[in-house]
C-alpha positions as CSV (number, residue, x, y, z in Angstrom):
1,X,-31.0,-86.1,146.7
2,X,-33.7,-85.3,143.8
3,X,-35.4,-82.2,143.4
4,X,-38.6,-83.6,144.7
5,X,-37.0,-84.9,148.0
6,X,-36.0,-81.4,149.0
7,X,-39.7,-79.7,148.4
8,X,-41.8,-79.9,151.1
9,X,-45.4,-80.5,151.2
10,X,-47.7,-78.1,152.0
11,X,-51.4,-77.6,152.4
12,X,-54.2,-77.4,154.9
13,X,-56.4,-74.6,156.2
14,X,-58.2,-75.9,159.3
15,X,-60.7,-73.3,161.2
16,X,-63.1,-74.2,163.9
17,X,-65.5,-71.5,165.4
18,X,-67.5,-71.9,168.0
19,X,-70.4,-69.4,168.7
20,X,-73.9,-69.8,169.9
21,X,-75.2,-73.3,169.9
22,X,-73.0,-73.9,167.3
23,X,-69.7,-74.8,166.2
24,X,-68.3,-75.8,162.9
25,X,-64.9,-77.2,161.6
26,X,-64.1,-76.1,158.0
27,X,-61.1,-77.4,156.1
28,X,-59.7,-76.0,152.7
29,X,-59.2,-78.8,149.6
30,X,-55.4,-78.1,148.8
31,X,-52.3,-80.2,148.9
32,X,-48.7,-78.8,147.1
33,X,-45.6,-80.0,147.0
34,X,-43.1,-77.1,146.3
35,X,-44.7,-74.7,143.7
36,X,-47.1,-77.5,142.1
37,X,-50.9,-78.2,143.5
38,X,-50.8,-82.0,143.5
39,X,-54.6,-82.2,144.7
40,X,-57.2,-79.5,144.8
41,X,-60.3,-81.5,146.7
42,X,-59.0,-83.2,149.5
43,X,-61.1,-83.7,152.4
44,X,-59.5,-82.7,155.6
45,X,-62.4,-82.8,158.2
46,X,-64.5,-86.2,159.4
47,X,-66.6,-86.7,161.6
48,X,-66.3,-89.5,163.9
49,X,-67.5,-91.3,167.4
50,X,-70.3,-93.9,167.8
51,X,-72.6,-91.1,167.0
52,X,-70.6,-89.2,165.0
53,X,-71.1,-85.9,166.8
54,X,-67.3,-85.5,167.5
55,X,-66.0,-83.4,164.5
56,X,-62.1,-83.8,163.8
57,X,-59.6,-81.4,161.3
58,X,-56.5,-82.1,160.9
59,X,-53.4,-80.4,159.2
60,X,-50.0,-81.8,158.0
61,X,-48.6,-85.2,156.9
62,X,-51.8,-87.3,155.4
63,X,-51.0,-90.3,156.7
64,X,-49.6,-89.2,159.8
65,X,-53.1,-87.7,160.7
66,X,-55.1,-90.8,159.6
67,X,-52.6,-92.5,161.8
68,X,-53.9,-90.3,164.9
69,X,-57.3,-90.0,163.5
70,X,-57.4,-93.8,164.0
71,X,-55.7,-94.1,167.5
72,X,-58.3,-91.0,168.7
73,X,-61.2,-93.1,167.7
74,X,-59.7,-95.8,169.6
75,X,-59.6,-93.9,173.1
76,X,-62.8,-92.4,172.6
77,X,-64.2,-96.1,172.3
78,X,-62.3,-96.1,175.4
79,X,-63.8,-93.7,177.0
80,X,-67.5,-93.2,175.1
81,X,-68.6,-89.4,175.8
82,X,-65.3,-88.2,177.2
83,X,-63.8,-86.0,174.2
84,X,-61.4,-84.4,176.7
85,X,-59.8,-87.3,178.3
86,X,-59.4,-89.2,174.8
87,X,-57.7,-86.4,173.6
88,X,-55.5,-86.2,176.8
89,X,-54.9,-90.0,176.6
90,X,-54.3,-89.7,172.9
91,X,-51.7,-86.9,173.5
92,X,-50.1,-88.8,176.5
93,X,-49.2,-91.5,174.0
94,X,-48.2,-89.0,170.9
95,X,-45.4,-87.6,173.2
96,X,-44.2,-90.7,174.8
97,X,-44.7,-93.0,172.1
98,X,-41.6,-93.0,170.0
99,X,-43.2,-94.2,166.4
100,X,-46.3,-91.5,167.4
101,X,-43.6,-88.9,168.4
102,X,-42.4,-88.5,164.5
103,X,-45.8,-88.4,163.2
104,X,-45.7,-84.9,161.5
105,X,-49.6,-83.6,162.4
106,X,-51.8,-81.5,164.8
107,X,-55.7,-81.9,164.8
108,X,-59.0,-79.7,165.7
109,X,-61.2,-81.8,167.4
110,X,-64.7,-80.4,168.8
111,X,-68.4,-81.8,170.4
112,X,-70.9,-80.4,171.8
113,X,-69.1,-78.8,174.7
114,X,-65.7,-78.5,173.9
115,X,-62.8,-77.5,171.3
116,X,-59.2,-78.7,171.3
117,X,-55.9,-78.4,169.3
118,X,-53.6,-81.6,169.8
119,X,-50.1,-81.0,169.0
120,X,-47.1,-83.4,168.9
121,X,-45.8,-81.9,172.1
122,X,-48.1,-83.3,173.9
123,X,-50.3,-80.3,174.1
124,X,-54.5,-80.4,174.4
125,X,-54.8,-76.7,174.2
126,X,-58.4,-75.2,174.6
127,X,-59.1,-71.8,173.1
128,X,-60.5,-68.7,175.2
129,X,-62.4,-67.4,172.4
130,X,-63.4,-70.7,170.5
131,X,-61.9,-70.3,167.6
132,X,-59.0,-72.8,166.3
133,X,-57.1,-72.5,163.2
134,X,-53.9,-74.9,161.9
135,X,-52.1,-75.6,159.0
136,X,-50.3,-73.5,156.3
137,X,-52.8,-70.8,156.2
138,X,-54.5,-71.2,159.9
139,X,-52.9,-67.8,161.1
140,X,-54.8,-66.1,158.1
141,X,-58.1,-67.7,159.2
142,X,-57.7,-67.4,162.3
143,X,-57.4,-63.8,162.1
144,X,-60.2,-63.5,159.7
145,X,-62.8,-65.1,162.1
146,X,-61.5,-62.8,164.9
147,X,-62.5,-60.3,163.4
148,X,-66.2,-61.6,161.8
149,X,-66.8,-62.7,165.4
150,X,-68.7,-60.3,167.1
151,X,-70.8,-59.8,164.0
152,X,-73.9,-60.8,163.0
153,X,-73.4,-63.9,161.6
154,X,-73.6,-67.7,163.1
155,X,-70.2,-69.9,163.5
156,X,-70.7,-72.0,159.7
157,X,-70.8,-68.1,157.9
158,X,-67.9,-66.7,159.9
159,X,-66.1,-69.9,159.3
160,X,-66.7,-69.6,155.4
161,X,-66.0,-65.9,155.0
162,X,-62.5,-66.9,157.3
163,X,-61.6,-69.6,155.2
164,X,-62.6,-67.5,152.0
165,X,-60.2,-64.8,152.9
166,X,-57.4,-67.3,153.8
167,X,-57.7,-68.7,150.8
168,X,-57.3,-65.2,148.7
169,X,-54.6,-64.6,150.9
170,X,-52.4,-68.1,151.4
171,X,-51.2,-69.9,148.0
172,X,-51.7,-73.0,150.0
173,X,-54.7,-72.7,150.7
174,X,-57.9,-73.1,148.2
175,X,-61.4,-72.6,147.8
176,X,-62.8,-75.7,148.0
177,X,-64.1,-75.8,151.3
178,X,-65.1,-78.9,153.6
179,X,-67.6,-78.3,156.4
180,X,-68.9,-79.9,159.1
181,X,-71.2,-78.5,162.2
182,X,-72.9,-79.0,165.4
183,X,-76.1,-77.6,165.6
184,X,-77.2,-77.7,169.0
185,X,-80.9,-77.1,168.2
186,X,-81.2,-79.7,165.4
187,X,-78.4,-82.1,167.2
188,X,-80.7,-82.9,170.2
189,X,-81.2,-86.2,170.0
């Protein structure tokens, strides 16, 4: 077995807050293998949806994620407006699935009204306080925006001061910071 084969890949800071009339998904830039960065800017949050006003992260194997990241935008075609039963029906499937079962991922996903974690397991898991955080360095950010939380600042400035802190703190984790938000007052249609 080389050298290589026995590293594992790391990477991914994933945050979500959600305060206000706003919520905002932020993923770090950072992928490593072993010791070694291998890329520095990739982009780990998308928006997706007819409108585009569903805002996914996601954390762990690349093309494991795109894999779900494609099957999600499939049941919310599905199911147009229906975040929550997509991501049920996508998680129904990830458990019982046996090619889905080995993909090696777990996503953010958030609209409007609602943020979930989907895990392998089968889980659609809905935070009490809003906030989300996955991937090498997610217990660091999550942490970090706990605490900013009740301050005064809006979801996208806790969300870079979290992710700014994980990074200073997590070697897989970097500065170079992908964001996407839901602003409720400029959203409206």
């Amino acid at each position: 077995m080389s050298d290589q084969s026995q590293q594992s890949w790391h990477g991914t800071t994933i945050l979500s807050v959600r305060k206000g009339n706003q919520v905002v998904i932020a993923g770090d830039g950072q992928v490593s293998l072993g010791q070694t960065v291998i890329k520095g800017n990739a982009r780990k949050v998308r928006r997706i949806g007819q409108k585009q006003d569903i805002i996914v992260g996601f954390a762990g194997a690349t093309a494991d994620a795109f894999t779900l990241l494609e099957r999600l935008e499939a049941k919310l075609e599905r199911h147009p407006g229906q975040t929550m039963r997509a991501c049920v029906e996508l998680a129904k499937d990830w458990r019982t699935d046996r090619y889905l079962r080995r993909l090696e991922a777990m996503m953010a996903v958030v609209d409007r009204d609602i943020s979930l974690v989907l895990t392998g397991m089968g889980d659609v898991l809905e935070p009490e306080d809003g906030i989300i955080a996955i991937g090498s360095g997610g217990n660091y950010a999550l942490s970090a925006a706990r605490a900013l939380i009740d301050q005064d600042m809006d979801a996208e400035e806790i969300a870079r001061r979290a992710m700014k802190i994980a990074g200073e703190i997590c070697v897989y984790t970097n500065g170079s910071i992908t964001l996407e938000k839901i602003d409720e007052a400029k959203d409206v249609a």
